[in-house]
One Martini backbone bead per residue (centre of mass of N, CA, C, O) as a GRO file, in nm:
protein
  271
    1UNK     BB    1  -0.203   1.168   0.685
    2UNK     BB    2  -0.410   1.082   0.935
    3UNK     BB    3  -0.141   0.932   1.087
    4UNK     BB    4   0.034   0.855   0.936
    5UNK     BB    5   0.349   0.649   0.874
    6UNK     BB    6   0.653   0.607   0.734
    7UNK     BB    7   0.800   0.426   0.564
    8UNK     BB    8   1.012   0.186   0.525
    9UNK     BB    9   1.354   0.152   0.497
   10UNK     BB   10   1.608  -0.067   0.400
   11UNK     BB   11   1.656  -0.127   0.109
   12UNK     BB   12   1.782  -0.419  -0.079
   13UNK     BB   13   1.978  -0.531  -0.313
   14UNK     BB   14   2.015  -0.898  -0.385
   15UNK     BB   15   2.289  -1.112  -0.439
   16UNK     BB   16   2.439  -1.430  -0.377
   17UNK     BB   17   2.697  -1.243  -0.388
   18UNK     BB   18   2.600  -0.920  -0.382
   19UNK     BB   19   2.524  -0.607  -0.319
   20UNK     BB   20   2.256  -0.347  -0.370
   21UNK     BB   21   2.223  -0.057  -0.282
   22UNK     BB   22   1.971   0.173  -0.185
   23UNK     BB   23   1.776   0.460  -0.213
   24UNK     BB   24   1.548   0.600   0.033
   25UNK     BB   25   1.414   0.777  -0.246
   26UNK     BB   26   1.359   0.623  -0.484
   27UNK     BB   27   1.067   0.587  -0.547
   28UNK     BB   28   0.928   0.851  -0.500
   29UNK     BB   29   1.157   1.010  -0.685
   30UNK     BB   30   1.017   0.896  -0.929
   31UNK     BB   31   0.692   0.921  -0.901
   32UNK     BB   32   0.680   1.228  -0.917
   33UNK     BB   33   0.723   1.249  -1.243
   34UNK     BB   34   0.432   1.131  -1.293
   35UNK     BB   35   0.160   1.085  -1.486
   36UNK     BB   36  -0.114   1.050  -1.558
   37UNK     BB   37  -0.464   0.812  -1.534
   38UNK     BB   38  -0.737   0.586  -1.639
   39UNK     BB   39  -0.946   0.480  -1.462
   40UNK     BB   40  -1.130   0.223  -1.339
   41UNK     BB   41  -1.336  -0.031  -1.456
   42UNK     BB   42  -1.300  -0.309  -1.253
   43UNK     BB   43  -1.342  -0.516  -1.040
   44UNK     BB   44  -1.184  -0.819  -0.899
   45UNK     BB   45  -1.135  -1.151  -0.939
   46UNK     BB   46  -1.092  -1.414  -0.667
   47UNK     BB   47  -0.898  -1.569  -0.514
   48UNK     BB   48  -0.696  -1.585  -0.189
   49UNK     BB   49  -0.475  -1.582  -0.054
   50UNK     BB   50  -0.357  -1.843   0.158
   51UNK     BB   51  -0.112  -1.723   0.300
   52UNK     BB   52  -0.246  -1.546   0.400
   53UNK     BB   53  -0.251  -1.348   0.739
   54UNK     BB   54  -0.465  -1.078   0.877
   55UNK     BB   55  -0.597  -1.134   1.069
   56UNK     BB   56  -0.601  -0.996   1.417
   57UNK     BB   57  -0.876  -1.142   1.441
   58UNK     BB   58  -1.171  -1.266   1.382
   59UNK     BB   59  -1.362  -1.291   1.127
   60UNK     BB   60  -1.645  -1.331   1.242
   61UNK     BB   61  -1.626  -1.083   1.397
   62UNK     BB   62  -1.561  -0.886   1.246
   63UNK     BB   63  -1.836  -0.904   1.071
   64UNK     BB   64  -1.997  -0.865   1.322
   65UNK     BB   65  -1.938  -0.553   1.340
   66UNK     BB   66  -1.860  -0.472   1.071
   67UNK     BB   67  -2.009  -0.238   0.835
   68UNK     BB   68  -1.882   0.073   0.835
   69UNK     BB   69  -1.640   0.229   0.628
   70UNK     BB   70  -1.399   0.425   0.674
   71UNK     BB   71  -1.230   0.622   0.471
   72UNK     BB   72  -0.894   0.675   0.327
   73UNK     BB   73  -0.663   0.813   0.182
   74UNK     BB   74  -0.413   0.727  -0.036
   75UNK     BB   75  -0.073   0.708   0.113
   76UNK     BB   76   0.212   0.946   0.086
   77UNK     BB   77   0.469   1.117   0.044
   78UNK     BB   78   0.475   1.388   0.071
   79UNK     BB   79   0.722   1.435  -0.180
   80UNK     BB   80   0.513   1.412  -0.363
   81UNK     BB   81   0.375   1.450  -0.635
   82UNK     BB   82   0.061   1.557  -0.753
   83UNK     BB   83   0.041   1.343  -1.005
   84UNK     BB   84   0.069   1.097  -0.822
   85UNK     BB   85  -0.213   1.140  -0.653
   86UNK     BB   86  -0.403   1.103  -0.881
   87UNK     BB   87  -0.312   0.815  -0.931
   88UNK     BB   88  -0.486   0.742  -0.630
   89UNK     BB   89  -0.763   0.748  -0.702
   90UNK     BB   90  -0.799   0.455  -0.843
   91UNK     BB   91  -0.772   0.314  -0.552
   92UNK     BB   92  -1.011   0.445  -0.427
   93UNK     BB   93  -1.212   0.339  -0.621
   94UNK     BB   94  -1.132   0.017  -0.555
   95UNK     BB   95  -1.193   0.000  -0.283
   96UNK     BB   96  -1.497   0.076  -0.285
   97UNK     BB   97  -1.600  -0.124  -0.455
   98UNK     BB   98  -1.471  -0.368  -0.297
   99UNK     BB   99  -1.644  -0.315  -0.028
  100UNK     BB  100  -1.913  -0.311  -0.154
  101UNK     BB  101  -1.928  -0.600  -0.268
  102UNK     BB  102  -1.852  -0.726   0.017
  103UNK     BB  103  -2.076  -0.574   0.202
  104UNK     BB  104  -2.049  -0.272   0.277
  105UNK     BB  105  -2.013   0.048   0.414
  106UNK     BB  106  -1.939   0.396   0.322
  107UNK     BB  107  -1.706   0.621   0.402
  108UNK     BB  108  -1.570   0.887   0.251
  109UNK     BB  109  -1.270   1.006   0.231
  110UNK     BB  110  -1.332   1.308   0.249
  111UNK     BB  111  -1.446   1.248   0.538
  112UNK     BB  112  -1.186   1.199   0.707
  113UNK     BB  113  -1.002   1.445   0.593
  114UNK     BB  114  -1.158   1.658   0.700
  115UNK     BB  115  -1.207   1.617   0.994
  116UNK     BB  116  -0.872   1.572   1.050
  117UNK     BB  117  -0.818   1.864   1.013
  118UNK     BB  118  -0.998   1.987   1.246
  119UNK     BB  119  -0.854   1.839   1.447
  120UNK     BB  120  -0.605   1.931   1.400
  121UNK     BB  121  -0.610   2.275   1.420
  122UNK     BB  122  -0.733   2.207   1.710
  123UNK     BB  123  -0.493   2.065   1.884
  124UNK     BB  124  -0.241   2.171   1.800
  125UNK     BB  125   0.090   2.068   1.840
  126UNK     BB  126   0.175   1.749   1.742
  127UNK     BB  127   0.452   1.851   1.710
  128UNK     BB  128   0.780   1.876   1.735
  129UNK     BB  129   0.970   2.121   1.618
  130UNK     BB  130   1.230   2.040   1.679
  131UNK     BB  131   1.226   1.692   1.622
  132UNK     BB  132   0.931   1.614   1.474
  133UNK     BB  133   0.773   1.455   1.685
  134UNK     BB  134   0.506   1.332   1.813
  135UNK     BB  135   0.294   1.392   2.011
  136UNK     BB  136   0.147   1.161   2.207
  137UNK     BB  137  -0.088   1.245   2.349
  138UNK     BB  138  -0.216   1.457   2.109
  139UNK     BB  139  -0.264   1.242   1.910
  140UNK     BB  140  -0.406   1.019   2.078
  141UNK     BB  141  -0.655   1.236   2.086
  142UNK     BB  142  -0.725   1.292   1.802
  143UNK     BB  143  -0.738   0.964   1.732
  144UNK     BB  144  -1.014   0.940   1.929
  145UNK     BB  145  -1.189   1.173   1.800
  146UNK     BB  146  -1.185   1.043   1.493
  147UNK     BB  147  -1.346   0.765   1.593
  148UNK     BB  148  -1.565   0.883   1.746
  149UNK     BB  149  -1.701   1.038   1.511
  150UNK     BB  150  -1.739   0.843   1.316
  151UNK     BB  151  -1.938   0.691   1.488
  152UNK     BB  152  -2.139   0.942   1.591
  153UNK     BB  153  -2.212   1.042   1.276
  154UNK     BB  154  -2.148   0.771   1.084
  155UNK     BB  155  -2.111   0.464   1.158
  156UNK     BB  156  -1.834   0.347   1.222
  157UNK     BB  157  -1.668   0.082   1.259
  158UNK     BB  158  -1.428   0.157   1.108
  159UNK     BB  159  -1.102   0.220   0.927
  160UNK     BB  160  -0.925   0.263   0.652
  161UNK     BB  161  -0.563   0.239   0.601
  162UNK     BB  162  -0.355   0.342   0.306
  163UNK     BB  163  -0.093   0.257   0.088
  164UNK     BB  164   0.202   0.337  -0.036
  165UNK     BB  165   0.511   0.091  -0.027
  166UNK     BB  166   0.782  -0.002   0.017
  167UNK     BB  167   0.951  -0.318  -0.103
  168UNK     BB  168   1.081  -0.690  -0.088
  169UNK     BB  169   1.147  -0.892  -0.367
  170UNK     BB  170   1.128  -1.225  -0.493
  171UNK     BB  171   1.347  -1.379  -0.689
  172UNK     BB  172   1.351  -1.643  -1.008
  173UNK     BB  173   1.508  -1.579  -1.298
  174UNK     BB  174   1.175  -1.469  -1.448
  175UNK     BB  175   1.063  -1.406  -1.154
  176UNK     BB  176   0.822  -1.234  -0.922
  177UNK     BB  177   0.797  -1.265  -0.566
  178UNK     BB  178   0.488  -1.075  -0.367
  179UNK     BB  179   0.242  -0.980  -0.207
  180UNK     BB  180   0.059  -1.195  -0.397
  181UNK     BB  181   0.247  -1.147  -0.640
  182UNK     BB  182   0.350  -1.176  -0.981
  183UNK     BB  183   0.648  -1.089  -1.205
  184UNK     BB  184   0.750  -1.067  -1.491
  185UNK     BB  185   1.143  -1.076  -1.616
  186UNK     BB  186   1.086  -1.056  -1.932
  187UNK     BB  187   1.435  -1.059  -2.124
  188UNK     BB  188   1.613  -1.018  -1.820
  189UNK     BB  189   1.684  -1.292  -1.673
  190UNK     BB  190   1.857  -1.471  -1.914
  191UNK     BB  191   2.028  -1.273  -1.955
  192UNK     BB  192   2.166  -1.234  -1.659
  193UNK     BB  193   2.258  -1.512  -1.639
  194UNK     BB  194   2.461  -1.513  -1.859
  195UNK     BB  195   2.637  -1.273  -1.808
  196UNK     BB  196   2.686  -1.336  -1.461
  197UNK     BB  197   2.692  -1.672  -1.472
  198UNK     BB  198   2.638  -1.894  -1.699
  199UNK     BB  199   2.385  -2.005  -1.583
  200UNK     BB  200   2.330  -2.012  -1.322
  201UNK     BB  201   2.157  -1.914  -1.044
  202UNK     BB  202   1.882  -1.667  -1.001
  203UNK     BB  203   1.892  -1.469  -0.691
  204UNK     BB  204   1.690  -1.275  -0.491
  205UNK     BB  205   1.632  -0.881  -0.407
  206UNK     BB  206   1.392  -0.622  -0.510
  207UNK     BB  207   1.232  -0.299  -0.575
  208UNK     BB  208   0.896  -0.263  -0.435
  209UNK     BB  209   0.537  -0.238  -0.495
  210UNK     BB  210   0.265  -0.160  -0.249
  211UNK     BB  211  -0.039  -0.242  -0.088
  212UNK     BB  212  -0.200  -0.100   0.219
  213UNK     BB  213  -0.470  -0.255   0.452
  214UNK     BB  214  -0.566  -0.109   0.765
  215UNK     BB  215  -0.807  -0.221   0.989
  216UNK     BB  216  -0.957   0.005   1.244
  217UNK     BB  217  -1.101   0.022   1.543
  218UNK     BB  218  -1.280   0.276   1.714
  219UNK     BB  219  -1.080   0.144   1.972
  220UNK     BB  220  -0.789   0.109   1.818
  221UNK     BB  221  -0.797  -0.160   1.668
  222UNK     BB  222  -0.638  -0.419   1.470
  223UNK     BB  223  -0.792  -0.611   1.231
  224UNK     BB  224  -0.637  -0.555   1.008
  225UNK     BB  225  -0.343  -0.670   0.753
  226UNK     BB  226  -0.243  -0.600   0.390
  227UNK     BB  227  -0.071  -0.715   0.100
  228UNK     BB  228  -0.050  -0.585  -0.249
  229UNK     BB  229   0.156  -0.621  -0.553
  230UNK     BB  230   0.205  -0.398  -0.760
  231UNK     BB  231   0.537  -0.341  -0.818
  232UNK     BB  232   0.825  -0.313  -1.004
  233UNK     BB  233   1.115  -0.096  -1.004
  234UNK     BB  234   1.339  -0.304  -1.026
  235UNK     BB  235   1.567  -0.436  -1.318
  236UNK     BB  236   1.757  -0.720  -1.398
  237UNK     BB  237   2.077  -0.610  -1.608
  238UNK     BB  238   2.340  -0.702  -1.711
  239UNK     BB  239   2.423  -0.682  -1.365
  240UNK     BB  240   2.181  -0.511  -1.304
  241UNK     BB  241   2.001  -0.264  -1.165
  242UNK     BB  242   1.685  -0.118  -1.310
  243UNK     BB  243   1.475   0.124  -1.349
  244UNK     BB  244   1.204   0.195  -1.412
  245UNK     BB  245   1.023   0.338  -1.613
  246UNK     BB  246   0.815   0.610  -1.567
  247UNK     BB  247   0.594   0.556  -1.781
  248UNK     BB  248   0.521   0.254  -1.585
  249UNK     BB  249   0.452   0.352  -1.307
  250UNK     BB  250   0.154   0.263  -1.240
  251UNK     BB  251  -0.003   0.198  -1.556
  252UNK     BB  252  -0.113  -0.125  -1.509
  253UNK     BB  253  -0.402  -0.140  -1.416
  254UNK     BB  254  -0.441  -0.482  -1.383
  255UNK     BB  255  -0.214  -0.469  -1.150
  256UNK     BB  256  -0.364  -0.269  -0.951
  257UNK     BB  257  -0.654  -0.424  -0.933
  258UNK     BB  258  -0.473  -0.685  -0.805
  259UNK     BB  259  -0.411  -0.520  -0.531
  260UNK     BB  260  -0.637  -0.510  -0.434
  261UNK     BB  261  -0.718  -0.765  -0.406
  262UNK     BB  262  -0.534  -0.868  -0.195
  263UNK     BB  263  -0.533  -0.705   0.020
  264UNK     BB  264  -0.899  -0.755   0.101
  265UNK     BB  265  -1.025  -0.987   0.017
  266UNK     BB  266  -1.043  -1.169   0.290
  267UNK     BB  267  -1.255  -0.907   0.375
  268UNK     BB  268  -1.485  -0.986   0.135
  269UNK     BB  269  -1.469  -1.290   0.224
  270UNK     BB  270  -1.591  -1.306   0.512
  271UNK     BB  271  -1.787  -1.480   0.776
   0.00000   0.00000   0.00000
């Protein structure tokens, strides 16, 4: 949808002896089985994460630049079932209310879904029928007529395009971190140390989800980059790594709205 890139594979679980291979469908083809989500109550606050730099430009410019951005859908793998498409509405509703109350105006994601449709459908053939690549040339004629268009019929200074996608959390002893979030993995550290080291050091890296948002400007150029992390999605156990149970997965509304928040803060906190 609307451009988006395929989020990239290649990630592994990872322990100081040995690795654990990842089938690179694990995340999504778990995610497609989850249903129903109760709406977010509430945008988040607290101060942003300092370790991060999202910023591709000044903050100063940015702000001084854009003032109503453009929303996209946040964007999941084509073969996600509707299921979990519905609660990325959840995810929709937070980013649109923090970034108006970070002061921004916006374009409701709605209106450049359409859009992208009419320019996709006008524009011929995207895709390479054999090889399934884009055409580079006609994408990026498309990609600048939505962006034109955003700007000269809404007033759109950027466009923020958000994703869910798979990444690599490190871990030690009971809890994980990653893109600005921490999730303890209690019960099953200690237990996991138990079994498998007999007290020693337990650190690696196993499989999360986080929220990404990059806004771009009107001419193409990417002015901010962030992601703040979701859900851990492997835990674990007994000396091997267990799938989170599907009705855990993004059930969590509390660490859902911290991730939007991590993800943001920087861009509605920047003078």
């Amino acid at each position: 949808m609307l451009g988006h890139a395929a989020p990239s594979g290649g990630m592994r679980h990872r322990h100081t002896n040995r690795g654990y291979p990842m089938r690179a469908t694990l995340l999504f083809s778990t995610l497609a089985l989850v249903t129903g989500w109760a709406q977010p109550q509430a945008v988040e606050r607290g101060p942003c994460d300092k370790h991060q730099k999202p910023f591709r430009v000044p903050s100063a410019d940015l702000r001084a630049a854009v003032h109503t951005i453009a929303l996209t859908p946040v964007w999941l793998q084509a073969e996600v079932h509707d299921s979990i498409r519905r609660r990325t509405l959840a995810l929709d509703s937070l980013l649109a209310a923090t970034l108006e109350a970070g002061g921004f105006s916006l374009v409701p994601a709605t209106v450049a879904e359409s859009l992208w449709s009419a320019i996709r459908d006008s524009s011929g053939a995207l895709y390479d029928a054999a090889t399934g690549r884009p055409d580079s040339a006609r994408m990026e004629a498309a990609r600048e007529r939505f962006r034109t268009t955003l700007h000269g019929e809404f007033q759109a200074d950027g466009i923020l395009f958000s994703s869910v996608v798979g990444v690599a959390a490190r871990f030690d002893d009971g809890s994980a971190q990653w893109d600005g979030a921490k999730q303890p993995l209690a019960n099953f550290g200690k237990r996991f140390v138990q079994a498998l080291l007999k007290g020693g050091t337990y650190e690696g890296k196993t499989a999360a989800l986080s929220l990404r948002t990059a806004l771009v400007g009107v001419d193409g150029r990417l002015l901010y980059d962030n992601r703040g992390g979701l859900q851990i999605v492997s835990i674990p156990r007994a000396g091997k790594f267990i799938d989170v149970p599907e009705s855990e997965l993004l059930a969590d509304t509390a660490r859902v709205r911290g991730a939007v928040h991590i993800a943001v803060c920087h861009l509605v906190t920047s003078k």
